[in-house]
C-alpha positions as CSV (number, residue, x, y, z in Angstrom):
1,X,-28.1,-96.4,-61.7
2,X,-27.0,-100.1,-61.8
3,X,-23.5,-99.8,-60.2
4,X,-25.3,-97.5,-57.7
5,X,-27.1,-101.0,-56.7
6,X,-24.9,-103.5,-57.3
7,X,-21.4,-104.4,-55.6
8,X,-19.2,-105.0,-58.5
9,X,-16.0,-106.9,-56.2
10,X,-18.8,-108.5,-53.9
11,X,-20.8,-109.7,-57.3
12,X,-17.7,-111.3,-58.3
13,X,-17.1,-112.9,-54.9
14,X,-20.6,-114.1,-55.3
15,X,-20.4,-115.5,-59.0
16,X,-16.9,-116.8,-57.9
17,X,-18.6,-119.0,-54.7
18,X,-21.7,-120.0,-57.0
19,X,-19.2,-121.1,-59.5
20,X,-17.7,-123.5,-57.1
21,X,-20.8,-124.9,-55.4
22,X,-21.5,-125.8,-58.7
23,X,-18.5,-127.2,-59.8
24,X,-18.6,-129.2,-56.2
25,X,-22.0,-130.4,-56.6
26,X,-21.4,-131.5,-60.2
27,X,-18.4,-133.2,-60.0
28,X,-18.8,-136.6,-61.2
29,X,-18.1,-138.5,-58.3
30,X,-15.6,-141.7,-58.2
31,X,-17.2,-145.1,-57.2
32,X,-15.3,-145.9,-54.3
33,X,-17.0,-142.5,-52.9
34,X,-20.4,-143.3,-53.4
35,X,-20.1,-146.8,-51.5
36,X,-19.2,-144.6,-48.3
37,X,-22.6,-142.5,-48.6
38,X,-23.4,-139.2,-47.6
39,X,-20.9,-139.4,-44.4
40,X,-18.4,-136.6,-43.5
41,X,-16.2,-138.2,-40.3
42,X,-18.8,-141.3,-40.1
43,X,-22.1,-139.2,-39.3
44,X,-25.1,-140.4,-41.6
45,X,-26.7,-137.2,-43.4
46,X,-23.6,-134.8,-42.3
47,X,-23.6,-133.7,-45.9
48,X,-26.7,-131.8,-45.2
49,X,-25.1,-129.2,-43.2
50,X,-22.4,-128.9,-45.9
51,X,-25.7,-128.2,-48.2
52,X,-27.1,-125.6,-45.8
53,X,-23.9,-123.6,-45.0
54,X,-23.0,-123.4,-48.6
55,X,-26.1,-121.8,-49.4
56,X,-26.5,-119.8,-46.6
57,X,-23.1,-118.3,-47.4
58,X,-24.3,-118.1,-51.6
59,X,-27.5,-116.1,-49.9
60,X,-25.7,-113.8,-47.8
61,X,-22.5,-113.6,-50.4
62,X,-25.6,-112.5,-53.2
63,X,-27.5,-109.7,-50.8
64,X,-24.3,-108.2,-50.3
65,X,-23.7,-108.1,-54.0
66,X,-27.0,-106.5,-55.1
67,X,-26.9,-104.5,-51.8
68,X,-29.9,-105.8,-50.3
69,X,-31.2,-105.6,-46.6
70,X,-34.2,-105.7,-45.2
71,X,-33.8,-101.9,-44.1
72,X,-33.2,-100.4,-47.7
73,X,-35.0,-102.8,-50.1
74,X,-37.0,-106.1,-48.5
75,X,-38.2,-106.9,-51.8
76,X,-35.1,-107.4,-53.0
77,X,-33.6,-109.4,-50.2
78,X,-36.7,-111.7,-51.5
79,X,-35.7,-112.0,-54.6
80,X,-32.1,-112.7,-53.8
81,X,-33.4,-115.6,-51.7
82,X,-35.4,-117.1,-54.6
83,X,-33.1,-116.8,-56.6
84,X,-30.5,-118.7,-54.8
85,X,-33.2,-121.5,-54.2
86,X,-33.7,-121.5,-57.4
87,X,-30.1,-122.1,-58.0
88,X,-29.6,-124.8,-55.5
89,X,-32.8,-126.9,-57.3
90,X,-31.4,-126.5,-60.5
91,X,-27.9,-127.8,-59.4
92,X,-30.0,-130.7,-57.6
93,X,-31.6,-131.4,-60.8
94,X,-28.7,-131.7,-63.0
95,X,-26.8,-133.8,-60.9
96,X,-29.4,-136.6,-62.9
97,X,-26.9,-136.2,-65.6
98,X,-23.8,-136.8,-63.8
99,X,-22.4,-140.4,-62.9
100,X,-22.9,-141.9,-59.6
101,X,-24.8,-138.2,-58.6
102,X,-28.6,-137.9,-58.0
103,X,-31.2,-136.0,-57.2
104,X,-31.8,-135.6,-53.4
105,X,-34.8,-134.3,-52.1
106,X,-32.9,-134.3,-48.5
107,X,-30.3,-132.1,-50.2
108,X,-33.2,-129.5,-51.8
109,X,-34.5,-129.3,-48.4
110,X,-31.0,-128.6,-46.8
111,X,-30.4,-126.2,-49.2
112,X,-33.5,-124.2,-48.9
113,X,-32.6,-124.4,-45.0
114,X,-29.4,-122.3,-45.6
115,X,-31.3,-120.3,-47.8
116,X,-34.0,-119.5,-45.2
117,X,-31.3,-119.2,-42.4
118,X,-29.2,-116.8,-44.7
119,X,-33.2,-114.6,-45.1
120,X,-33.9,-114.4,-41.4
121,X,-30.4,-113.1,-40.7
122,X,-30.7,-110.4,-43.1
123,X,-34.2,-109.5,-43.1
124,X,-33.7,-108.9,-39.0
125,X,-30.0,-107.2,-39.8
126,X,-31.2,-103.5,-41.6
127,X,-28.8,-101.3,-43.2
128,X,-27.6,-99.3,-40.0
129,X,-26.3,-102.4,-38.5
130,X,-29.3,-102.5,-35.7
131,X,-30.6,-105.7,-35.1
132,X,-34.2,-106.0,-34.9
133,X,-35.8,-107.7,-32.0
């Protein structure tokens, strides 16, 4: 019954990516990095679509691990979605313990944008590959 509704390769795809946005977002950072500020390429705040891709990937990467769509089993896309919210505040909130990282409320919000992004898509994309107007 379990391996009926979960994606064993995909599950480790998904641990693997979770594993790394947490290893990313934990890293201790230098502090000649932290003097530059959230800036990818010199745009203030760019980080923030680093934030929402990464989790809107970690949502999609997860519903295709526990094989969840809206068509089959909308619950469960739900609880995929919480879950990887959950994941992205928990990773905000540890980052208190690391050097030169805090917590961001910009960055919670940014990642609950990727999640939400990564819900829409699915929850409009069923199982027969339809999109729903």
């Amino acid at each position: 019954m379990f391996t009926d509704e979960v994606d064993v390769k995909w599950s480790i795809v998904a641990l693997a990516s979770v594993a790394a946005v947490a290893a990313a977002s934990l890293a201790p950072l230098p502090e000649e990095a932290t003097a530059v500020g959230n800036l990818y390429y010199g745009v203030p705040h760019s980080d923030l679509v680093v934030h929402s891709t990464a989790y809107f990937a970690l949502t999609l990467l997860a519903a295709k691990a526990v094989r969840s769509d809206a068509g089959s089993n909308p619950r469960r896309l739900q609880v995929v979605a919480a879950l990887v919210f959950c994941l992205g505040l928990a990773v905000e909130l540890l980052q208190q313990t690391v050097p030169y990282r805090s917590i961001s409320i910009l960055d919670v919000l940014a990642n609950s944008v990727g999640v939400a992004y990564g819900y829409v898509l699915l929850s409009r994309w069923p199982a027969d590959g339809e999109l729903n107007s």
